[in-house]
One Martini backbone bead per residue (centre of mass of N, CA, C, O) as a GRO file, in nm:
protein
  217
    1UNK     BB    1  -0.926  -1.657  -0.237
    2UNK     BB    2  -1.292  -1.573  -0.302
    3UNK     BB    3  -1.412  -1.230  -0.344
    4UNK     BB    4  -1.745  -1.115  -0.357
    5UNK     BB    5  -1.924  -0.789  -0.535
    6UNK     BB    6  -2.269  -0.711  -0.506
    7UNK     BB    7  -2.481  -0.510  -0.712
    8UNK     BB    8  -2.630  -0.253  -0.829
    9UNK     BB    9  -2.643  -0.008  -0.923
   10UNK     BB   10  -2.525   0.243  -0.681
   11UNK     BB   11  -2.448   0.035  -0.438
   12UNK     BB   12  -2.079   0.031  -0.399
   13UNK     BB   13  -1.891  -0.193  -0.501
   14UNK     BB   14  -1.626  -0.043  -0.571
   15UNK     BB   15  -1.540   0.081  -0.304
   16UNK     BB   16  -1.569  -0.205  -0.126
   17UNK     BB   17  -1.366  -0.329  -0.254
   18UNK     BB   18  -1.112  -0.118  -0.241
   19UNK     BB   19  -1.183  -0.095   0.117
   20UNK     BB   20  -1.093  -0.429   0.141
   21UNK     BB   21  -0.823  -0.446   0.011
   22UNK     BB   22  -0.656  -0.213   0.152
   23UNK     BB   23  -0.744  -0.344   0.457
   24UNK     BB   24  -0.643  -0.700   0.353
   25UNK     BB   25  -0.475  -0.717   0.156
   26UNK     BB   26  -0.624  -0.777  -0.116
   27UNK     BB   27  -0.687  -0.811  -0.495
   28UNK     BB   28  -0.832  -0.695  -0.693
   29UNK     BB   29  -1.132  -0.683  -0.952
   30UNK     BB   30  -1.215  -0.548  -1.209
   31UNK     BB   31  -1.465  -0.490  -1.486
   32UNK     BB   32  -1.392  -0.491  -1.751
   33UNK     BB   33  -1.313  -0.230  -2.048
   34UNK     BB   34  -1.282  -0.383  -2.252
   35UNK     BB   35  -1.330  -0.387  -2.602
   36UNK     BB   36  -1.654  -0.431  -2.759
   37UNK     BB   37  -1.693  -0.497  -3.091
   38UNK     BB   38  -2.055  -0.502  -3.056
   39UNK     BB   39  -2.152  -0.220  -2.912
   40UNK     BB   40  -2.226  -0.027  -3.143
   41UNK     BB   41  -2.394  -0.261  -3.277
   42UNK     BB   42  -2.612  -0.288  -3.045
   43UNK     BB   43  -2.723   0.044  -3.049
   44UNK     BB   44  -2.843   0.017  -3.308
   45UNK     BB   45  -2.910  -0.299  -3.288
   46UNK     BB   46  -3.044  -0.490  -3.016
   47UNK     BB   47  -3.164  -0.773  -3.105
   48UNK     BB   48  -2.946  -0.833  -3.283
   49UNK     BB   49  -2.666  -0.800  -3.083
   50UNK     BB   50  -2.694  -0.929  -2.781
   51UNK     BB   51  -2.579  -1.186  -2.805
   52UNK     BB   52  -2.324  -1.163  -2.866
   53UNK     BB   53  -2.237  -0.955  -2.642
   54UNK     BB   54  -2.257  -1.107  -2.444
   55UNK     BB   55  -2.066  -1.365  -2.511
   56UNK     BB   56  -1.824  -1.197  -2.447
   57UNK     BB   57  -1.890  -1.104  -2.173
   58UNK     BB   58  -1.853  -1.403  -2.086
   59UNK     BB   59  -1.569  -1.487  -2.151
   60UNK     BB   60  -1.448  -1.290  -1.981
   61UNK     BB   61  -1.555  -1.373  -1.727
   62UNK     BB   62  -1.441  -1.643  -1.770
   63UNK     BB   63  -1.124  -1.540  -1.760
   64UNK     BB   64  -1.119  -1.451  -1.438
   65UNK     BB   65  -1.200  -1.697  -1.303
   66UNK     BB   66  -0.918  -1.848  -1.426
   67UNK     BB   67  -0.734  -1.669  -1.290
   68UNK     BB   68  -0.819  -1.695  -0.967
   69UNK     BB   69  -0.796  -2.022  -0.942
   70UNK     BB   70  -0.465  -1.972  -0.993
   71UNK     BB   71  -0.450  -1.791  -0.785
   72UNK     BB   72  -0.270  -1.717  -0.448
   73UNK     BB   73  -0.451  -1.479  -0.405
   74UNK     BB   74  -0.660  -1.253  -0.296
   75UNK     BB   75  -0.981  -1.225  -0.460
   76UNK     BB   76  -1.192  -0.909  -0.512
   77UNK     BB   77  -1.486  -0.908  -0.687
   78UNK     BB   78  -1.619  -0.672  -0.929
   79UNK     BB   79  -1.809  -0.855  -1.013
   80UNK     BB   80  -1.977  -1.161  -1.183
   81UNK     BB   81  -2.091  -1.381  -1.366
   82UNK     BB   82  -2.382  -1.468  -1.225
   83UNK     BB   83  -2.528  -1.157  -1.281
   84UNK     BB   84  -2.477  -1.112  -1.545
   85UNK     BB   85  -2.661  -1.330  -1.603
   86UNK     BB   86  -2.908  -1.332  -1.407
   87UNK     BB   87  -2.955  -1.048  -1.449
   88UNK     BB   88  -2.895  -0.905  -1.721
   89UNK     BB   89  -2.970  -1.126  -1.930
   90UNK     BB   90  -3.236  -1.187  -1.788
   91UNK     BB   91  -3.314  -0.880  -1.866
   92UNK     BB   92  -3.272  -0.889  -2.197
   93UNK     BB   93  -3.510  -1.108  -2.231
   94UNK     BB   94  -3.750  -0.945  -2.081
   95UNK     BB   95  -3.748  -0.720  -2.286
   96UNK     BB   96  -3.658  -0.874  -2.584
   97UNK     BB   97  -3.327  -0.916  -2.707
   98UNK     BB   98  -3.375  -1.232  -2.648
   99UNK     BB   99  -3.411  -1.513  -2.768
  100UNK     BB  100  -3.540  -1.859  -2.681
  101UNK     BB  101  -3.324  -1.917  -2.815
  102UNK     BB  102  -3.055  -1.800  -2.742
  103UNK     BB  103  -3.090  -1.834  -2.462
  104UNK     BB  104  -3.061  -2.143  -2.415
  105UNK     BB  105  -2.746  -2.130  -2.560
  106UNK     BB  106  -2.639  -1.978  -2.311
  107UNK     BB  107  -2.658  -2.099  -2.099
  108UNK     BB  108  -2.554  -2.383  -2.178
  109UNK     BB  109  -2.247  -2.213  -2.222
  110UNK     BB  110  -2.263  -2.118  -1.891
  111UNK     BB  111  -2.292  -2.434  -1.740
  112UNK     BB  112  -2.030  -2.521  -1.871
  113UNK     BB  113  -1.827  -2.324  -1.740
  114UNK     BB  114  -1.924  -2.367  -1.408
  115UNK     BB  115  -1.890  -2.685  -1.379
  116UNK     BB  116  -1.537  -2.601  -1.366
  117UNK     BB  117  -1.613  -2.402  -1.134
  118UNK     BB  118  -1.613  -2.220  -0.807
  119UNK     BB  119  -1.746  -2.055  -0.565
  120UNK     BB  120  -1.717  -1.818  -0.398
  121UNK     BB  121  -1.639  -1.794  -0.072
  122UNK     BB  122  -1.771  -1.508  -0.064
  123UNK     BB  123  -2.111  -1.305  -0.153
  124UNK     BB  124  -2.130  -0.958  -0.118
  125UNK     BB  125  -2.440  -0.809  -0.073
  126UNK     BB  126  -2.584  -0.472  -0.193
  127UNK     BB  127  -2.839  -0.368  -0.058
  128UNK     BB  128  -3.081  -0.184  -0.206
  129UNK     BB  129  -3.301   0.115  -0.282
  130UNK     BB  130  -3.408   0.321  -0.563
  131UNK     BB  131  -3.310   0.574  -0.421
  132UNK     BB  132  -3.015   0.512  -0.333
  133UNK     BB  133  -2.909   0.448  -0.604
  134UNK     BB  134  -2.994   0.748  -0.733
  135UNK     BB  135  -2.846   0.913  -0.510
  136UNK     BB  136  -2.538   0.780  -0.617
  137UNK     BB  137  -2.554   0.838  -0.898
  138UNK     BB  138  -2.583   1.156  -0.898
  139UNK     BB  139  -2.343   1.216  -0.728
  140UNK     BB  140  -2.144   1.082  -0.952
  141UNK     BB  141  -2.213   1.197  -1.237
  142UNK     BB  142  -2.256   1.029  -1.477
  143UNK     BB  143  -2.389   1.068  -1.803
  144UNK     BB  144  -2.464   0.784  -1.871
  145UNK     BB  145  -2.678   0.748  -1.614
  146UNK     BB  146  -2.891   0.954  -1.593
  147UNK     BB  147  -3.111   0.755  -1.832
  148UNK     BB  148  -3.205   0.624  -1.606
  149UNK     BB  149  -3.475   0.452  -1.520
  150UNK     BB  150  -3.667   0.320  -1.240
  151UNK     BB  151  -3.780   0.076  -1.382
  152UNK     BB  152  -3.510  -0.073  -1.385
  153UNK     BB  153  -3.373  -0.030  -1.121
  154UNK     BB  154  -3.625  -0.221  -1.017
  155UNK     BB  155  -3.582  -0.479  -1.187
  156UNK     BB  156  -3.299  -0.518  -1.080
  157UNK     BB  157  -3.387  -0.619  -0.826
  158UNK     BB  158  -3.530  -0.804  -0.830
  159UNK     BB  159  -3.347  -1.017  -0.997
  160UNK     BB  160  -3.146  -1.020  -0.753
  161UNK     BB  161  -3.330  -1.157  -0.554
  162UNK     BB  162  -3.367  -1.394  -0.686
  163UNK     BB  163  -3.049  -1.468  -0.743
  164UNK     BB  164  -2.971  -1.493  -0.409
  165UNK     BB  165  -3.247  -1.651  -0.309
  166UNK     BB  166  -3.261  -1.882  -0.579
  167UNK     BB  167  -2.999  -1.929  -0.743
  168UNK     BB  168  -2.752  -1.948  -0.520
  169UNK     BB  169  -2.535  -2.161  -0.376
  170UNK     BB  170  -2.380  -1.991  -0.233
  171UNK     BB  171  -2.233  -1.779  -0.001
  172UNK     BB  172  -2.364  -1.496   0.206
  173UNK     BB  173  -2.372  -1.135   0.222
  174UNK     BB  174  -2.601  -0.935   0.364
  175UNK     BB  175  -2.630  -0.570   0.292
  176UNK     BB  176  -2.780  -0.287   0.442
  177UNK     BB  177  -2.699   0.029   0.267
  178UNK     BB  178  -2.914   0.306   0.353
  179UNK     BB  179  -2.774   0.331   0.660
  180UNK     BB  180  -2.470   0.360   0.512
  181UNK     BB  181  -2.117   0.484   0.538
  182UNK     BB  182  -1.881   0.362   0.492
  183UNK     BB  183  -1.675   0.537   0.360
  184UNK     BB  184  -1.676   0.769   0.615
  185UNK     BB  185  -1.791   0.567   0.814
  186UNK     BB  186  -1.591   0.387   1.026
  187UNK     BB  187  -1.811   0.203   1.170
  188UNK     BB  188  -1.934   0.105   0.946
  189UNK     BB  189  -1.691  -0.041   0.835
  190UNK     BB  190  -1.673  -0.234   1.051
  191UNK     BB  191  -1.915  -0.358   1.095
  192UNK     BB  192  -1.841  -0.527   0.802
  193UNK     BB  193  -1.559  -0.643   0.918
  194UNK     BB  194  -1.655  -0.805   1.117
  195UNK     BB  195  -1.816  -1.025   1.009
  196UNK     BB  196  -1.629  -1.120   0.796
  197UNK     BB  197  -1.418  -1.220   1.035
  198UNK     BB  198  -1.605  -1.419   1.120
  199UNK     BB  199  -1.666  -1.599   0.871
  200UNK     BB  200  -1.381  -1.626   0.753
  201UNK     BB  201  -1.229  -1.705   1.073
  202UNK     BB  202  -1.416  -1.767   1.303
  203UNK     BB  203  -1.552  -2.021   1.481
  204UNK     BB  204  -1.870  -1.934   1.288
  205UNK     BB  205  -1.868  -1.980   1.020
  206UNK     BB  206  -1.968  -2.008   0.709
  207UNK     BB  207  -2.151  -2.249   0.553
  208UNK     BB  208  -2.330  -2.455   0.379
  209UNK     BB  209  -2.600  -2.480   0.570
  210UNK     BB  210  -2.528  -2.146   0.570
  211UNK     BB  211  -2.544  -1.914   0.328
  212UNK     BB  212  -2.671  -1.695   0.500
  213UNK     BB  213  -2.573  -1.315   0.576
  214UNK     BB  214  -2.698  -1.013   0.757
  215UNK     BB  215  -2.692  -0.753   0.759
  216UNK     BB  216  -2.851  -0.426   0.979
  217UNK     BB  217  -2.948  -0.066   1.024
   0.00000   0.00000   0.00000
């Protein structure tokens, strides 16, 4: 089984993958750190190298993918290809660092790697508002987040928000995490673990016909 978990900047992805794993002894799966090769020279001259870095970025993501399919264990991931694409991608087109040409050949090898590829069994989206997010970062306290704009952030859940609710065809588990502490607070927790035990396991699991579902509190 294959459970994804996405989510803007900020919104608390890796805590909850982490969280879940342990909880269900699922194996996690977070998104790889290893070198892109195009990274130093995207951040030289970002126009010229986007289409390149995304690319490879694509690959990666794509080899998780192949990994998932092939394992027999439960696994949760940490952000997907399809956010990657749909947000990301398609957040660097949006802002002019892809050329019209350059995005079409992406998408078009992005189509052909997902044709051959299953959605996750269930992805959990964690909805959040851009102070939630900015509060969350500064917590965190990364220095290279610190100089994210709020205008970026703010970008990026549009983005999200038409991503799962026009473009993804997945089931989805939609968290509405402003007023949730899972991390600290165990009754928090339980609410979410609670739901997913429904759709996965309950008796009115969530199916094809209802793809969407979600906390609010």
């Amino acid at each position: 089984m294959h459970i994804a978990v996405a989510g803007n900047i900020g919104s608390g992805k890796t805590t909850l993958t982490q969280m879940l794993a342990e909880h269900y002894g699922w194996r996690p799966q977070y998104e790889a750190v290893s070198y892109n090769p195009y990274l130093e020279d995207y951040y030289k001259n970002i126009d010229r190298w986007s289409f390149a870095m995304e690319v490879f970025f694509l690959k990666e993501r794509f080899k998780n993918i192949l990994e998932i399919a092939r394992s027999e264990e439960t696994i949760i991931q940490d952000r997907t290809i399809y956010e990657g694409v749909y947000v990301f991608v398609a957040n660097n087109k949006k802002l002019g660092h892809l050329s019209d040409r350059d995005f079409t050949a992406y998408m078009e090898l992005f189509e052909l790697m997902t044709d051959i590829v299953r959605f996750p069994d269930l992805m959990i989206y964690l909805r959040a508002s851009v102070p939630h997010l900015v509060k969350n970062i500064q917590k965190r306290g990364r220095e290279y987040e610190q100089t994210i704009q709020l205008e970026y952030l703010n970008g990026l859940n549009e983005l999200y928000e038409e991503f799962i609710y026009k473009k993804y065809r997945g089931r989805v588990l939609t968290v509405e995490v402003d007023n949730l502490d899972y991390q600290h607070n165990r009754q928090d927790f339980a609410f979410i673990t609670d739901k997913i035990d429904a759709l996965l396991y309950g008796l009115f699991p969530l199916h094809e016909g209802q793809p969407h579902a979600e906390i609010k509190m």
